[in-house]
C-alpha positions, 0 to 999 in steps of 0.5 A: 189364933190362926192354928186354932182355926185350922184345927177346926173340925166341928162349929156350935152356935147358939140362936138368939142373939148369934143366929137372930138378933135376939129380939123375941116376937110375941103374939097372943100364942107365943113366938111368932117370928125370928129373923135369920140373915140369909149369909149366916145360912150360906156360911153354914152351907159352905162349912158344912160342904167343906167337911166341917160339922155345924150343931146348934144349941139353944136354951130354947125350942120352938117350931120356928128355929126347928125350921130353920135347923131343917132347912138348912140340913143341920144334923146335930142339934140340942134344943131347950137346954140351958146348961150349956156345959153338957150339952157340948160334951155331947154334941162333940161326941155326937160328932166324934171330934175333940173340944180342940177341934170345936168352936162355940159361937155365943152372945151371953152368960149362958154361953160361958161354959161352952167357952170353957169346954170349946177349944176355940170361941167366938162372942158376937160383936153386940155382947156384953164387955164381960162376955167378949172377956172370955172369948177367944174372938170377938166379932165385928158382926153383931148377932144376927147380922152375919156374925156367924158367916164371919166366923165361917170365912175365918175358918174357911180362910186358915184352912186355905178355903178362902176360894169358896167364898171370894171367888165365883169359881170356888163357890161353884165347885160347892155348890149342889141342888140341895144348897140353899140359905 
C-alpha cells in the first residue's frame, strides 16, 4: 500500500459524511449549518502546499460547502452531482494526473465508482461494512472527525513528508500568510 500512497498526485473527497459528519441542519429555508473539523482543513493546506491537488465532489450544492471550498483555496470542484463515475474522470483530467495517481475519500454507495476509477480509495471509518468491502483503506477517523487529515498524514508520510506534521520545523518551512483552516 505504501507504493500507492507514494504515487499520489491528486486527493478527491466527498463532503457529507467525509468532510461533515453527514448530519443535515434544516431550518425553515433549507440548510442551515455543516460542521467542518478544523485538522481536516489543515490536512488540505499541508497536501495542497505540498504539490498535491485536492478536489471536492459532492452529490450536493450549497452555499455553505461554497464557503468552506473558498476558504480553503480548493481550485477543483464538481458540486450537485451524484454520478460520481464521470465526475472523476473530469476532475482527474482538470488536474492532468492519471486515476493511478488519484485517491477518493468516500462514506457511501454513491462513492463506489469513484472507488473503482481511483487508483487509490479510502472509506471513512463510520461506513457501512459493505463500503469499507470496496475500499482499498479504511480509516480509523470516523467522517467529519479527522478522517480526511488521516488520509493527508498517510500520504505525506510514504512520501518522506512526515516532517510537515510531526514537527514544529517542518510545518514552519509550509507555512504562508494565506494559510489557514
Amino acid at each position: 500500500m505504501k507504493e500507492k500512497l507514494k504515487k499520489i498526485k491528486f486527493v478527491i473527497t466527498d463532503v457529507d459524511g467525509v468532510l461533515t459528519d453527514g448530519l443535515m441542519h434544516y431550518d425553515v429555508n433549507g440548510e442551515a449549518i455543516k460542521s467542518f473539523h478544523v485538522r481536516d482543513g489543515l490536512g488540505i493546506k499541508m497536501l495542497m502546499e505540498n504539490g498535491i491537488d485536492v478536489a471536492v465532489l459532492s452529490g450536493r450544492d450549497s452555499p455553505i460547502l461554497r464557503k468552506r471550498i473558498s476558504d480553503l483555496g480548493i481550485k477543483l470542484a464538481i458540486l450537485g452531482k451524484l454520478e460520481k463515475e464521470t465526475a472523476c474522470y473530469e476532475l482527474i483530467k482538470q488536474a492532468a494526473v492519471t486515476a493511478e495517481e488519484t485517491a477518493y475519500i468516500g462514506d457511501d454507495t454513491v462513492d463506489l465508482p469513484a472507488f473503482a476509477i481511483c487508483g487509490l480509495s479510502f472509506a471513512v471509518g463510520d461506513a457501512e461494512n459493505y463500503i469499507k468491502d470496496c475500499a482499498d483503506i479504511v480509516l480509523t477517523h470516523n467522517g467529519g472527525k479527522g478522517a480526511f487529515r488521516e488520509v493527508s498524514d498517510m500520504i505525506l508520510a510514504a512520501q518522506g513528508k512526515s516532517e510537515v506534521f510531526n514537527s514544529a520545523q517542518g510545518f514552519l518551512k509550509i507555512v504562508s500568510d494565506k494559510m489557514s483552516q
